[in-house]
N, C-alpha and C positions, 0 to 999 in steps of 0.2 A: 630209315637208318641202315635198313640192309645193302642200300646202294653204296652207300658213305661205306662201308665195310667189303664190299667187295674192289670198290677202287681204292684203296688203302692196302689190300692185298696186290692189285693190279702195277700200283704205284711200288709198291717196294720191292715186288719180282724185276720191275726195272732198273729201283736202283742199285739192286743187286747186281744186276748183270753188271750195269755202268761200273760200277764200283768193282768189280772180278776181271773186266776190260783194263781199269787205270792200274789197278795192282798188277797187271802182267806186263803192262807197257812198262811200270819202275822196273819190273823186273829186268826186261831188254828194252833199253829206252832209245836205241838205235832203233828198232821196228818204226812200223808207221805210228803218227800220232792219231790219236780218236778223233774221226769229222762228227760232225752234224747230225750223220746219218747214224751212229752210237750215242750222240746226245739227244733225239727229237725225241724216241719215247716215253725216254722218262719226261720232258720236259712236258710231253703233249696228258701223260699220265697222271704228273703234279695239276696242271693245268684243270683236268678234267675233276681229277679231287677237290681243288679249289671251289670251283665253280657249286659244287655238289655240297661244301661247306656253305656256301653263299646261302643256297635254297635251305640249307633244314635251317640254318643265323635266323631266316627272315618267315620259316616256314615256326620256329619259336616262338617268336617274336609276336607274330598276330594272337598265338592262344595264347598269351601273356599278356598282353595286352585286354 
């Protein structure tokens, strides 16, 4: 569980950031737009949480069984 809880910290220091990026962009929306290289952490962050969800589902799942 502690791991699920540390990328769950990991994941939303990203989507903070992401989210402080898009709010200054509306702010001057003439600047540059957010690449890829602004959206991959969080995405690669969610990703990694997921996957981390997957294993305790299934890590459940057998002592329930």
């Amino acid at each position: 569980m502690a791991k699920i809880e540390i990328l769950l910290e990991v994941q939303l220091g990203e989507y903070e950031l992401l989210n402080s990026k898009l709010e200054e962009w509306k702010k001057n929306p003439g600047q540059e737009w957010l690449t890829m290289a602004d959206y991959e952490p969080w995405q690669n962050a969610l990703k990694a949480l997921e996957e981390a969800q997957r294993e305790f589902d299934a890590h459940i799942a057998t002592r329930a069984a």
